[in-house]
Backbone as a ProteinNet text record, in pm:
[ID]
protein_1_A
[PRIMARY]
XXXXXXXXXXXXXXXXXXXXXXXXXXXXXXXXXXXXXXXXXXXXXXXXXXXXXXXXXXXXXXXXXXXXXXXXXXXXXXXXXXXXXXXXXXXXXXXXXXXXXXXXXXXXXXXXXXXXXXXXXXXXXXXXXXXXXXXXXXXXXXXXXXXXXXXXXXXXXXXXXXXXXXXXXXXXXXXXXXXXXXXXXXXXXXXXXXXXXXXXXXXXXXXXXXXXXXX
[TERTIARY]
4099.9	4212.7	4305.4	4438	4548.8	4613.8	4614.1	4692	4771.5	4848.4	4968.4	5068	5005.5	4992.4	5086.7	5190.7	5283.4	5321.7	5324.9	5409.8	5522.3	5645.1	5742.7	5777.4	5847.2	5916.1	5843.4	5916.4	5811.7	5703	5759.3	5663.9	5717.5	5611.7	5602.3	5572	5507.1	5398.1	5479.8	5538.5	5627.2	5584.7	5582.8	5489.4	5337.1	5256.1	5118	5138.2	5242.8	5260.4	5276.7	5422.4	5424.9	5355.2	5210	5110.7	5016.4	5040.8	4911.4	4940.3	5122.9	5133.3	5129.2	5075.7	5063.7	5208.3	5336.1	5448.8	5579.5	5701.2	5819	5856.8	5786.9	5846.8	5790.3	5869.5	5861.1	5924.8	5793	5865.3	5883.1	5985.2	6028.5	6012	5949.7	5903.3	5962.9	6012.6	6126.2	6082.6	6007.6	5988.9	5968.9	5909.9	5869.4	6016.1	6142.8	6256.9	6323.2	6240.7	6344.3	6355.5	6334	6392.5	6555.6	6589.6	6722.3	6820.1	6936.3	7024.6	7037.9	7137.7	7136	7238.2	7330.2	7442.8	7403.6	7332.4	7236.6	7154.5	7080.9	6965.6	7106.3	7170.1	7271.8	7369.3	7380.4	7463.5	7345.9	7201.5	7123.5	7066.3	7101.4	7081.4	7215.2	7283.6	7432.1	7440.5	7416	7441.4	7285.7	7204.9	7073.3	6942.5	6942.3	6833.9	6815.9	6785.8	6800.3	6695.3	6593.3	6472.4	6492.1	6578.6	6583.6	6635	6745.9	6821.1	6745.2	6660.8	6533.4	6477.8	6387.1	6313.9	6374.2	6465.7	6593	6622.6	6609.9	6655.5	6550.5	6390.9	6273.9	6248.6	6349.6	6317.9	6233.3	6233.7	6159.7	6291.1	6228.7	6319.6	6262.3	6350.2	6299.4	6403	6320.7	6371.6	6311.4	6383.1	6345.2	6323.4	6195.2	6140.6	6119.9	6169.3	6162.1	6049.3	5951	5800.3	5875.1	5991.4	5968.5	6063.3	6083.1	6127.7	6023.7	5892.6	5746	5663.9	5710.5	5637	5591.2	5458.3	5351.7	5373.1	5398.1	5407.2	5345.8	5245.2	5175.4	5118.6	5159.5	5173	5299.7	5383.4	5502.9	5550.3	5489	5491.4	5411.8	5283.7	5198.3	5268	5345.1	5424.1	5566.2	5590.4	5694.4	5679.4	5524.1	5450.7	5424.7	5404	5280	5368.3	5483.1	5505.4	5495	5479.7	5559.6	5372.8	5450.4	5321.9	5280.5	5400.7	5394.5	5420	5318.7	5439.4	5417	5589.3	5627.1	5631.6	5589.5	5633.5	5647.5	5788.6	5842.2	5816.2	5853.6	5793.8	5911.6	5924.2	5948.9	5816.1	5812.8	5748.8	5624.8	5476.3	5387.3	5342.3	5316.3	5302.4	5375.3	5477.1	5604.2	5574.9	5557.6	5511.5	5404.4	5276.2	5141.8	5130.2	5219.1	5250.8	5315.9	5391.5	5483.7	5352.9	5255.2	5213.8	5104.5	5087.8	5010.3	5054.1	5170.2	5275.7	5306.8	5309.1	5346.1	5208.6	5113	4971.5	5003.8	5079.4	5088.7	4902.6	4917	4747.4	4661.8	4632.7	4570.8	4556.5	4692.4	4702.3	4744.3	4802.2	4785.6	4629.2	4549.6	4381.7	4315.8	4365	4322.2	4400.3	4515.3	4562.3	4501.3	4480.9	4391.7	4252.7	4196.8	4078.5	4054.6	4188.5	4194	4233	4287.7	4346	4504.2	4590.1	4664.1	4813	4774	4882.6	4829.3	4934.8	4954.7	5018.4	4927.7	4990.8	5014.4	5194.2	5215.8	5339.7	5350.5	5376.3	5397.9	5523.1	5498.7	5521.1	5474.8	5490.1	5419.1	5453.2	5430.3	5354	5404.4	5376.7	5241.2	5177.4	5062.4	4964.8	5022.6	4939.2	4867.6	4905.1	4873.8	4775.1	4761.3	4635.9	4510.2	4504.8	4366	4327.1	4219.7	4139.4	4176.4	4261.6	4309.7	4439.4	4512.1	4631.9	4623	4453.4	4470.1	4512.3	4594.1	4644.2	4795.5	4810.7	4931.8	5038.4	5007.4	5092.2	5137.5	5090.5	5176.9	5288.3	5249.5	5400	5512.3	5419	5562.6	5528.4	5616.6	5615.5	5528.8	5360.2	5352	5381	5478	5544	5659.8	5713.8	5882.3	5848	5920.3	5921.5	6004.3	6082.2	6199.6	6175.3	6302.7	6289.9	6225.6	6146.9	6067.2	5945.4	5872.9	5772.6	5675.5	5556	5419.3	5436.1	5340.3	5371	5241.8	5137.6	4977.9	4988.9	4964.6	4913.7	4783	4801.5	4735.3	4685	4555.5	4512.5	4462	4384.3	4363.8	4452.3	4384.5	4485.8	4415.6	4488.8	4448.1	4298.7	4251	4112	4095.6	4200	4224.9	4189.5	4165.5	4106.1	3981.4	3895.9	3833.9	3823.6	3942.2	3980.3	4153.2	4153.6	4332.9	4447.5	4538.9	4676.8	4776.1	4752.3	4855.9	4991	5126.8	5196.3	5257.7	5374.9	5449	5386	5283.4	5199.8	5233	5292	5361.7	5478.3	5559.4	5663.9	5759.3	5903.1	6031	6075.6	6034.2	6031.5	6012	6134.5	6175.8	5983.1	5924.8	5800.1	5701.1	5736	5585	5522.7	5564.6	5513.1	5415.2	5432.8	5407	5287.4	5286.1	5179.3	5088.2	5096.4	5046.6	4920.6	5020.9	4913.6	4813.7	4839	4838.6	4656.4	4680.4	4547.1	4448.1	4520.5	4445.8	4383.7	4409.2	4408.7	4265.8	4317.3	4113	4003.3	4098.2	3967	3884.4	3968.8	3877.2	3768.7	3812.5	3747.2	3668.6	3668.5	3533.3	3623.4	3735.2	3783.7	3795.7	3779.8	3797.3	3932.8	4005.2	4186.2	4193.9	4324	4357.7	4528.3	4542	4723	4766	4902.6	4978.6	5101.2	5118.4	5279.9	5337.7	5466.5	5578.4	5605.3	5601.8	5556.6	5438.2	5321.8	5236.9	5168	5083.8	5048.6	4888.9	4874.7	4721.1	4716	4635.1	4650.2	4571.3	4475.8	4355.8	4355.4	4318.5	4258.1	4108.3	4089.5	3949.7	3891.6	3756.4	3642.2	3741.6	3834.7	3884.1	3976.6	3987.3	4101.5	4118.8	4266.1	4274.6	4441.5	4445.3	4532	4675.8	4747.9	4858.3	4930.3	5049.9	5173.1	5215.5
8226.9	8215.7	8104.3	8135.5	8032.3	7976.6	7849.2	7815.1	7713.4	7667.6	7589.7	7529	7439.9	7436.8	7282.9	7279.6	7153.3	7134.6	6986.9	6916.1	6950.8	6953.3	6981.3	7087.8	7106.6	7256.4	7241.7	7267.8	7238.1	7098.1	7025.2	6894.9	6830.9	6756.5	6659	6729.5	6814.3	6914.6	7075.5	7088.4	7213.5	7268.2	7143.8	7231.3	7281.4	7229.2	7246.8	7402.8	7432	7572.7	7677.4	7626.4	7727.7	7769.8	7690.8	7702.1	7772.8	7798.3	7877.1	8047.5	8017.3	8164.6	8253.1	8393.3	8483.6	8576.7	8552.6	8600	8569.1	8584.3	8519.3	8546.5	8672.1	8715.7	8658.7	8592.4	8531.2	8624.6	8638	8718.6	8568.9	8517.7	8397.9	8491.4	8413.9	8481.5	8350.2	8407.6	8265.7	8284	8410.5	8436	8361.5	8210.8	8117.1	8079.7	8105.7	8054.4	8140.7	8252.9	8403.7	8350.3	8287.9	8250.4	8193.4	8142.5	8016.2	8166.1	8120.4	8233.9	8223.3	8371.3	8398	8301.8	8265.2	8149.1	8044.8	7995.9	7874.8	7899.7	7967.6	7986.4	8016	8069.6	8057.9	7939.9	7860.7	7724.4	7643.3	7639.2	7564.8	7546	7742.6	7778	7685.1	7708.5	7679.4	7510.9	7456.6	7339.4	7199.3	7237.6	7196.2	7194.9	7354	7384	7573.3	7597.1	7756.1	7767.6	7822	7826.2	7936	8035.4	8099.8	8031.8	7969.8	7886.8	7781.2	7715.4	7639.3	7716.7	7838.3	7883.9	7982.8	7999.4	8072.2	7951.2	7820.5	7720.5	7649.2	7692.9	7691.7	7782.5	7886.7	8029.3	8149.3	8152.1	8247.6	8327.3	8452.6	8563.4	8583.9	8514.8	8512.3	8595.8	8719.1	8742.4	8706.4	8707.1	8695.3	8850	8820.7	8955.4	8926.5	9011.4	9001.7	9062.7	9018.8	9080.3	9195.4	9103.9	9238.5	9358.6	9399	9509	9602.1	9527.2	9570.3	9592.7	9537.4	9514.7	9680.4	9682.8	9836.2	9938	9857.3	9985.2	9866.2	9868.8	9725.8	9808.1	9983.5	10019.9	10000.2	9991	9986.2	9795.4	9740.4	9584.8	9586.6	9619.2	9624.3	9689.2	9821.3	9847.5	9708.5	9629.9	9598.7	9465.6	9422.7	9340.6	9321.8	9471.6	9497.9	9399.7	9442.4	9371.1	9178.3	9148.4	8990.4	8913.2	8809.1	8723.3	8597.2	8553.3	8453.3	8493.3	8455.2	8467.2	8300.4	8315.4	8179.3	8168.7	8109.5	8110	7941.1	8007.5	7883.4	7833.1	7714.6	7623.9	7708.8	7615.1	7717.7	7677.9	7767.1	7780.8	7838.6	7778.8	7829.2	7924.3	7957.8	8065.2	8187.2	8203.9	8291.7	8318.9	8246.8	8295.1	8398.6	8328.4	8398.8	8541.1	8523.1	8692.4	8741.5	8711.4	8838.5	8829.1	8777.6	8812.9	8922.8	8871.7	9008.9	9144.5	9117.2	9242.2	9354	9287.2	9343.9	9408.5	9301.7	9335.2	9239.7	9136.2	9099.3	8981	8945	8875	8931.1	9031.8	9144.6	9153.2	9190.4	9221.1	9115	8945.4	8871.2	8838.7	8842.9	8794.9	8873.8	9050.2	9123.5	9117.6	9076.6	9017.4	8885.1	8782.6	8679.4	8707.6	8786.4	8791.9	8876.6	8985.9	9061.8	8962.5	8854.6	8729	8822.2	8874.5	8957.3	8890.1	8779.3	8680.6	8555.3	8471.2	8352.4	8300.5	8195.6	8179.7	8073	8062.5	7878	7924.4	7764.8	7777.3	7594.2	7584.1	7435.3	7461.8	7313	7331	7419.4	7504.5	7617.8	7751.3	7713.7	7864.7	7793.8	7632.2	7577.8	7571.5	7570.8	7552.7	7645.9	7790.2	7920.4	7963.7	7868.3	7934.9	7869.5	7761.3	7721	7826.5	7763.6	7873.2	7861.4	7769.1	7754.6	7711.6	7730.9	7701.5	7556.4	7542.6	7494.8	7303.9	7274.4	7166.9	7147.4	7277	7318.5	7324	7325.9	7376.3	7213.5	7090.3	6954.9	6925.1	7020.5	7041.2	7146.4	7262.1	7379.3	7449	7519.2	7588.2	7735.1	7717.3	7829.8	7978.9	7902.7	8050	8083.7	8043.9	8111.7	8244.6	8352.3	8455.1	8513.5	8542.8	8568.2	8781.3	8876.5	8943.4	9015.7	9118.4	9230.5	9154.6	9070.9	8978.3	9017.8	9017.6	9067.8	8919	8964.4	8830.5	8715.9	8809.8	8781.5	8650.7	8545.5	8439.9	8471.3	8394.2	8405.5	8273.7	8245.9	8151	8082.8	8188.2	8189.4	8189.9	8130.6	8112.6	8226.5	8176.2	8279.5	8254.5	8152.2	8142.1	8084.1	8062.5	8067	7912.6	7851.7	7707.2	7675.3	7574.3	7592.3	7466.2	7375.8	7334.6	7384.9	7255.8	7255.9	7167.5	7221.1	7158.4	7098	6984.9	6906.1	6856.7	6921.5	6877.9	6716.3	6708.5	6564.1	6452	6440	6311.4	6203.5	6084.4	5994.4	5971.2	6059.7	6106.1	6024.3	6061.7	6029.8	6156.8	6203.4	6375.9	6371.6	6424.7	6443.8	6475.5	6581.1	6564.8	6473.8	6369.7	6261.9	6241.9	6224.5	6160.5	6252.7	6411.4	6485.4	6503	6493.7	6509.1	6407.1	6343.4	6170.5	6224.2	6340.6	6380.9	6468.9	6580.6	6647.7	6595.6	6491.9	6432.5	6387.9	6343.6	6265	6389.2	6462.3	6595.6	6618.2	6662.6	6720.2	6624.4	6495.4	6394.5	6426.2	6405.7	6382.8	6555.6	6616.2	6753.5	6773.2	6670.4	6679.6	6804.7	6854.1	6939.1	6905.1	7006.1	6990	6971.1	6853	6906.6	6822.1	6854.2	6760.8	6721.3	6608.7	6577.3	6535.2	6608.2	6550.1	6489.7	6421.6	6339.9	6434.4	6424.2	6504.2	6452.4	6542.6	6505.5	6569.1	6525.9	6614.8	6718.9	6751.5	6911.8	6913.5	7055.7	7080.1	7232.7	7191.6	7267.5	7317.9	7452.6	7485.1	7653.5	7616.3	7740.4	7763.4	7881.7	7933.8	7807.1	7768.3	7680.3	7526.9	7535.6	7338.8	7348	7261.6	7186	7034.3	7004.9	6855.6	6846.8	6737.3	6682.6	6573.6	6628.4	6604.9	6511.1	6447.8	6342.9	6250.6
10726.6	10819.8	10772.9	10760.8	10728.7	10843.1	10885.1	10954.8	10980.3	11033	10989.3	11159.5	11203.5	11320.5	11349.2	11400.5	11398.6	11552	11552.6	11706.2	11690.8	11613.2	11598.5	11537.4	11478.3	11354.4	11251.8	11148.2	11043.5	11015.3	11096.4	11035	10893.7	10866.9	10757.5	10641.3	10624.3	10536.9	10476.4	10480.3	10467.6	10349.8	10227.1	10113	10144.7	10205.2	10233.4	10269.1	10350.6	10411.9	10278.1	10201.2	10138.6	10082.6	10030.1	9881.4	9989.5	10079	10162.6	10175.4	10162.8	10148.5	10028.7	10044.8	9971.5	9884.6	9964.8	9993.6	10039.6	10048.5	10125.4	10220.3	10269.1	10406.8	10552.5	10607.6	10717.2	10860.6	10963.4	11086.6	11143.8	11237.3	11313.7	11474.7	11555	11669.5	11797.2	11859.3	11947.1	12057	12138.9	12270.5	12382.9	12318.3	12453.2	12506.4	12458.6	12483.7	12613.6	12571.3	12684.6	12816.7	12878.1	12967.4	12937.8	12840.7	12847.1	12853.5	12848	12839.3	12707.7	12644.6	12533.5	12458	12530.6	12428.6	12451.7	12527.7	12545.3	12422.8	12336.9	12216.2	12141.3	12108.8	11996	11980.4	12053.3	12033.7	11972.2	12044	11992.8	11851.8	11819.6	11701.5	11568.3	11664.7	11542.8	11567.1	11637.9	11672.1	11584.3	11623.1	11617.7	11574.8	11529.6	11448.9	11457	11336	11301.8	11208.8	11250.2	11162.3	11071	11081.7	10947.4	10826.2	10888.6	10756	10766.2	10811.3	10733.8	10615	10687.2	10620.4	10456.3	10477.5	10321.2	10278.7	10312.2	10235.8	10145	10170.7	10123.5	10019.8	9979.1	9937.2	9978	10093.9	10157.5	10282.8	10267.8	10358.6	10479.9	10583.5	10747.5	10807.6	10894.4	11019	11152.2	11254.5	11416.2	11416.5	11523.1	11559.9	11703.2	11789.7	11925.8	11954.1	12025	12095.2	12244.6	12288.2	12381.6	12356	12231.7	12179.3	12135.5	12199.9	12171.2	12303	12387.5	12523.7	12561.5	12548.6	12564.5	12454.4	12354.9	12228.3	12138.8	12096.1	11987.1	11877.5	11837.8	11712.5	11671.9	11740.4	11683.6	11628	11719.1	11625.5	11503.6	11529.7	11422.9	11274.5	11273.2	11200.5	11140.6	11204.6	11237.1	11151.3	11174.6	11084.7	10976	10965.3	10828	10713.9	10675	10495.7	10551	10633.6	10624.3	10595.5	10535.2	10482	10539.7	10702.1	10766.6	10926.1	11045.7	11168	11165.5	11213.9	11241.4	11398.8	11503.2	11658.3	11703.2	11706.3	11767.9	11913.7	11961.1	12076.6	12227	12300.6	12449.2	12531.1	12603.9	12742.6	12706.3	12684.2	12636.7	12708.9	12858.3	12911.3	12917.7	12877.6	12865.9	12766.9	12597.6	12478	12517	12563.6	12588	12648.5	12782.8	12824.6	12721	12646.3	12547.2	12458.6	12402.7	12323.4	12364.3	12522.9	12556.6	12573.3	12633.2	12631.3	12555.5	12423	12278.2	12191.5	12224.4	12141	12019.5	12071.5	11928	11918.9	12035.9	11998.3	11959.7	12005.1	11906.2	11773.2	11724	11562.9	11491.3	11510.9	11447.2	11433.4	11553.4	11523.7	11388.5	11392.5	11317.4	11193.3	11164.3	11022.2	10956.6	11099.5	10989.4	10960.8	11050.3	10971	10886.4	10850.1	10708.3	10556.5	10597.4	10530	10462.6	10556.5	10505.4	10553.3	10608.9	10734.1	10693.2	10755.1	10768.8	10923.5	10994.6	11080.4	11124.3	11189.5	11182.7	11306.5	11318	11503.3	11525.8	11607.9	11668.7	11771.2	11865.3	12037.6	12057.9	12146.3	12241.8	12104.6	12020.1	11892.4	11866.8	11881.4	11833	11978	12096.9	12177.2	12195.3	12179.9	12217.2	12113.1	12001.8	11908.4	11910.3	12038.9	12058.4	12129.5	12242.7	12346.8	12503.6	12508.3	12644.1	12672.5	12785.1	12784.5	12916.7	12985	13124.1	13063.5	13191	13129.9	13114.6	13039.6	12957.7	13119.2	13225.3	13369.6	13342.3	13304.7	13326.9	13250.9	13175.8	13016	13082.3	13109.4	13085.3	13207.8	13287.6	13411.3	13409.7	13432.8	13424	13489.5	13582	13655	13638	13547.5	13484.2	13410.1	13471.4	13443.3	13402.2	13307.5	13211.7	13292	13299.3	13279.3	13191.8	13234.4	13213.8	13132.5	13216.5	13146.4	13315.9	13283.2	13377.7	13451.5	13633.6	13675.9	13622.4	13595	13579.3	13465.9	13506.2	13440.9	13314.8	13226.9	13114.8	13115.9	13092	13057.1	12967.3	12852.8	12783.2	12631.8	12558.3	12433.9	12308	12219.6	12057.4	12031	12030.6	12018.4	11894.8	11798	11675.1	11619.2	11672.9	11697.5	11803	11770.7	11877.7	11959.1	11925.4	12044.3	12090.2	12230.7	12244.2	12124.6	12182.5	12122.7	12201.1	12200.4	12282.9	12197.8	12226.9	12121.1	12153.4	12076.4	12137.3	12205.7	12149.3	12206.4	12129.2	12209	12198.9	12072.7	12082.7	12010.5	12097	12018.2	12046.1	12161.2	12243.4	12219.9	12442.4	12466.3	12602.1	12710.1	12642.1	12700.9	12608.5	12573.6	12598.9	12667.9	12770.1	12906.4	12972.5	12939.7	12992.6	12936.2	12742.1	12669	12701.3	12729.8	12824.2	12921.8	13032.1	13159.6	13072.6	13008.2	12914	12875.8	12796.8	12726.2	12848.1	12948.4	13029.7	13102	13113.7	13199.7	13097.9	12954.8	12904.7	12852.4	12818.6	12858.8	12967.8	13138.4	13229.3	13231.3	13151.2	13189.1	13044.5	12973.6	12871	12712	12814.5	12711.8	12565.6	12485.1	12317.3	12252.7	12208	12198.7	12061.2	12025.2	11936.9	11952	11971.5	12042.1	11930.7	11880.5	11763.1	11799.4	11688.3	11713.3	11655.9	11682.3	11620.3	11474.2	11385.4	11218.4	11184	11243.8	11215.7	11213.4	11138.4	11164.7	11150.8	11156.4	11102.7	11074.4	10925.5	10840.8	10812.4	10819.7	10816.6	10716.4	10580.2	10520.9	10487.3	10569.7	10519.7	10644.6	10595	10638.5	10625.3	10539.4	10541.1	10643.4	10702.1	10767.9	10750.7	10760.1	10771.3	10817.2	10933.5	10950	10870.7	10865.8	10754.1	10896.3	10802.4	10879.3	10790.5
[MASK]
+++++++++++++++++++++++++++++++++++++++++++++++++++++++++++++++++++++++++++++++++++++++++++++++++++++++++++++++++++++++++++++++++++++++++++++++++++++++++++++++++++++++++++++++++++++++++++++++++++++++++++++++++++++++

């Protein structure tokens, strides 16, 4: 399993990523955002940060792939998948990510691409919280009841599994939710929970059986 797991966007580590991939094709997956309005995510895009033109400026070919252009059809993502050699999922509203990924099937068939080793998977914020095993906690960060059109009302609690602990991002960062990542830790301390809280910069980087924390 490849994975590539950051507090922020790319992080500190950006080469560590590329040498993990097999390929250039990058799907960019934004869904935790669907709530904002749409020129609200395109000013932010043009103004602030645009992960495709990150990722083409690395030499690699990124598109955005919308999950709910998938929502109850998850052969048709799975198709939609097949050539790319990275999902990228960006940060947002980790519960809003989590329903679209149930929505779509995309948790499904990313689990069944890494353990074909046919994917790569990397994610900050909200794209890293969702690949531990739990999201509980995660309600002191992000609203777990924002419901973006044509999104299920059913709470998800559970995460990718893809780690086997949590992900607490922006812990003690420069970064509007610190404070929050603050309750965040204190929250699975007192509950014995398994996590690991990154600063913004760092990542964690896990191929196969190794992992190790980069920054």
């Amino acid at each position: 399993m490849r994975l590539y797991l950051s507090s922020e966007r790319l992080g500190e580590r950006a080469g560590a990523l590329l040498a993990m991939l097999n390929g250039t094709k990058v799907a960019v997956i934004a869904n935790g955002y669907d709530s904002g309005a749409a020129l609200a995510r395109e000013v932010y895009r043009a103004e602030l940060y645009d992960p495709l033109a990150e990722f083409r400026a690395l030499g690699l070919d990124a598109d955005e792939i919308d999950l709910r252009a998938h929502f109850g059809d998850a052969q048709s993502l799975r198709e939609r998948l097949a050539p790319y050699h990275l999902a990228w999922v960006m940060g947002g509203n980790s519960f809003v990510l989590r329903r679209a990924m149930k929505q779509s099937g995309f948790d499904s068939i990313i689990r069944e691409r890494l353990a074909a080793d046919t994917i790569a998977y990397g994610g900050y914020a909200a794209g890293a919280v969702v690949a531990g095993p739990t999201l509980r906690g995660l309600e002191l960060m992000d609203d777990p009841f924002e419901l973006p059109d044509f999104y299920d009302e059913q709470l998800i609690w559970t995460g990718l599994g893809l780690t086997p602990f949590a992900i607490v991002p922006h812990f003690r960062s420069a970064h509007p939710e610190a404070a929050s990542a603050e309750k965040v830790v204190s929250y699975m301390r007192a509950r014995r929970t398994r996590y690991r809280a990154l600063s913004d910069g760092e990542v964690i980087v896990a191929t196969g059986s190794l992992e190790r924390l980069a920054s």
